[in-house]
C-alpha positions as CSV (number, residue, x, y, z in Angstrom):
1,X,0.8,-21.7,0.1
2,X,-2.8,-22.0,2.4
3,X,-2.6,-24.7,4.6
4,X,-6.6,-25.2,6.5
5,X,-4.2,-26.3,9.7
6,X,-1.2,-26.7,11.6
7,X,-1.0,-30.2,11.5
8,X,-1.0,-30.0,7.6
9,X,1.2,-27.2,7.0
10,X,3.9,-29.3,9.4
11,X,3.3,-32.7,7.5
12,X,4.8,-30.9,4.8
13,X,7.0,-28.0,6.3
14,X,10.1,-28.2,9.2
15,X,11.3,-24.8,9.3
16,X,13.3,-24.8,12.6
17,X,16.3,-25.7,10.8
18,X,19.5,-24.1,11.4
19,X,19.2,-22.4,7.9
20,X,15.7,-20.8,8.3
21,X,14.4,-18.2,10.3
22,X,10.3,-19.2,10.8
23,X,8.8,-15.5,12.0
24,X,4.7,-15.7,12.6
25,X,2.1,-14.0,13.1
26,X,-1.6,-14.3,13.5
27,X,-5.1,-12.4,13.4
28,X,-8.3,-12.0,11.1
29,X,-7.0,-9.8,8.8
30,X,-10.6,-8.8,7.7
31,X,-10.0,-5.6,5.7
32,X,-6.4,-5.8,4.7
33,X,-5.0,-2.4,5.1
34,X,-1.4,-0.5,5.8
35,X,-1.5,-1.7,9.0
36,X,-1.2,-5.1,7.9
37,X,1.2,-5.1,5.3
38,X,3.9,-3.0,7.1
39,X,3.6,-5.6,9.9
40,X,4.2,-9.0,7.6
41,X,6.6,-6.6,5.7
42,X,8.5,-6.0,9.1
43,X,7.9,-10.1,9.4
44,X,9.9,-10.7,5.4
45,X,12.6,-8.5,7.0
46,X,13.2,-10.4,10.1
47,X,12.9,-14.2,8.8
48,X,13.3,-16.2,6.0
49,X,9.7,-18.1,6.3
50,X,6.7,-16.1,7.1
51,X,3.8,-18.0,8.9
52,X,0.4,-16.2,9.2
53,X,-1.9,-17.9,11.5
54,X,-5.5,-17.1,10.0
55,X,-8.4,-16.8,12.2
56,X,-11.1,-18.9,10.3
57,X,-14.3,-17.6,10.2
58,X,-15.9,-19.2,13.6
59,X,-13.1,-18.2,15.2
60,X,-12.9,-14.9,14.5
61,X,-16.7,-14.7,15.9
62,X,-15.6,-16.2,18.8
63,X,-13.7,-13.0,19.5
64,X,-14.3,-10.1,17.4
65,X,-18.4,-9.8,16.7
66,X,-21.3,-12.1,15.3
67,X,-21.1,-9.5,12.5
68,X,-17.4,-10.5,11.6
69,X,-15.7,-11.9,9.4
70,X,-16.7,-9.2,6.4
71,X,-14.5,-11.7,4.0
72,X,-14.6,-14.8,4.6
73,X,-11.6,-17.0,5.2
74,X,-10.9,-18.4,2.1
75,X,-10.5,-14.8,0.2
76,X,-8.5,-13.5,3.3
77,X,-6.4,-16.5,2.3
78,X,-5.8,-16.1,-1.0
79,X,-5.1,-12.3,-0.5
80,X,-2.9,-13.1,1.9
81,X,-1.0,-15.7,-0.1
82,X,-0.8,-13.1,-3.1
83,X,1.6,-10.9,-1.0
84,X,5.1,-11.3,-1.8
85,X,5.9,-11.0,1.9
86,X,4.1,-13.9,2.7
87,X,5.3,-17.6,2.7
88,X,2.8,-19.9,4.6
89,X,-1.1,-19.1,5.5
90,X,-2.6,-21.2,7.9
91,X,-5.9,-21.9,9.4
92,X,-6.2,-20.9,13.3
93,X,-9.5,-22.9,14.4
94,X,-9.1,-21.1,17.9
95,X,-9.4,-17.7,18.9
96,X,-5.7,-17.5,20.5
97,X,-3.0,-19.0,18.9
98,X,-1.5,-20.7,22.3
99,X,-2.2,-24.4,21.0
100,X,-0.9,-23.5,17.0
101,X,2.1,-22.0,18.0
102,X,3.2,-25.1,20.4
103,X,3.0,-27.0,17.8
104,X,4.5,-24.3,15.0
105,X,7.4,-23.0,17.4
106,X,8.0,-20.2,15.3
107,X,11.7,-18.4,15.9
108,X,10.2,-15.3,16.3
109,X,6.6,-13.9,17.1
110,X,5.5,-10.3,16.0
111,X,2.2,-9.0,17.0
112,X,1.4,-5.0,16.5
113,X,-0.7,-3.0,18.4
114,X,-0.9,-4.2,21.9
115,X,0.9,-4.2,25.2
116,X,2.9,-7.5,25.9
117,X,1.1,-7.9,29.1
118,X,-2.0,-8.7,26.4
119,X,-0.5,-11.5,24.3
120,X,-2.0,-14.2,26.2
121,X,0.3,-16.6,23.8
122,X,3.5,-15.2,25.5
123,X,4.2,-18.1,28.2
124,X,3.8,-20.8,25.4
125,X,6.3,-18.6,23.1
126,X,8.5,-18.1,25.5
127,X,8.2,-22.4,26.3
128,X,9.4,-22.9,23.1
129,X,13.0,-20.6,22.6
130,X,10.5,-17.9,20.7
131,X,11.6,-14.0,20.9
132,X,8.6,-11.6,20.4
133,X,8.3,-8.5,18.5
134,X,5.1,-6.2,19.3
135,X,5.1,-3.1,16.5
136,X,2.8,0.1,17.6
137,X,1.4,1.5,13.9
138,X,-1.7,3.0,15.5
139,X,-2.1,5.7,12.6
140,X,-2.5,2.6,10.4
141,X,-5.8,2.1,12.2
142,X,-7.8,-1.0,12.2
143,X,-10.2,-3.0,10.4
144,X,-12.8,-2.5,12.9
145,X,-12.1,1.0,12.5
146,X,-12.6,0.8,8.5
147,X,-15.7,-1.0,9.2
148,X,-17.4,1.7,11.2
149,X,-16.4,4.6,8.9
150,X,-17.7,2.7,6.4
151,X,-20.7,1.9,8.2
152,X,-21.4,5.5,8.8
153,X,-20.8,6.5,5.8
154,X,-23.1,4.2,4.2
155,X,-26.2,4.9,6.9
156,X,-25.6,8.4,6.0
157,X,-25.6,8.9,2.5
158,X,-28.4,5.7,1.9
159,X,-30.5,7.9,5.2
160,X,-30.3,4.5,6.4
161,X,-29.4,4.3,10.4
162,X,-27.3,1.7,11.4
163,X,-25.6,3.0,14.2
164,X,-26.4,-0.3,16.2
165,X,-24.2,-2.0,13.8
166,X,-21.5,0.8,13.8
167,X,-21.1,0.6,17.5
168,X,-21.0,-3.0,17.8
169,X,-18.3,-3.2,15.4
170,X,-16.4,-0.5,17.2
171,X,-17.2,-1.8,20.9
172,X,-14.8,-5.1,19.9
């Protein structure tokens, strides 16, 4: 199910009872890749609920690139929702998830592909009983990654140069 907030997605979900395991997660998810779905697979494992925090559009400008999103946040949505592993999608209007997820207070947190000294969200986790999880899947790559090889690719075989574009995608 999408939900364009928080607030609605609580009016109609309380998953912090004793029978449910809430596990979240959150990012742009752009171009959807194996990256991805190992993470929110890991997520289905862990919990009984899984809660994806979805960068809108602004947001994800905010802190990736004027450039991005490539998809905009309605088809990340609904891609999202499609995936088996995948309970709840949720709009995240910010560009950290620090005010969502005192509100959410998921049971568990799981982020990939960064040090825990970067998850600027940990002090409000932490505030609210929430363990955290960080996965390292760096052969997976990245979306931004995608996005300049593809970017490349393109300038090369239409002997169009867009390097500018390449290496502001890559210099997120």
């Amino acid at each position: 199910m999408i939900y364009d907030n928080v607030q609605s997605f609580l009016k109609k979900h309380d998953l912090r009872c004793a029978k449910s395991k809430m596990v979240a997660t959150s990012g742009a998810f752009d171009i959807l890749h194996s990256g991805h779905i190992k993470l929110l697979q890991l997520c289905k494992r862990l919990g009984t609920s899984v809660v994806v925090l979805l960068n809108t559009d602004e947001s994800v400008r905010t802190y990736k690139s004027e450039h991005r999103p490539i998809k905009d946040w309605q088809t990340r949505a609904e891609l999202l929702d499609e995936l088996r592993c995948v309970d709840f999608v949720v709009g995240l209007h910010d560009p950290t998830p620090i005010g969502a997820l005192g509100l959410l207070k998921p049971h568990l947190w799981i982020k990939g592909d960064r040090p825990i000294e970067e998850i600027v969200e940990k002090e409000v986790l932490f505030n609210v009983g929430c363990d955290i999880i960080v996965i390292w899947n760096s052969e997976a790559g990245s979306s931004t990654d995608l996005i300049a090889r593809a970017a490349r690719a393109w300038s090369a075989e239409a002997g169009i140069c867009i390097e500018a574009f390449a290496a502001d995608i890559e210099g997120e």
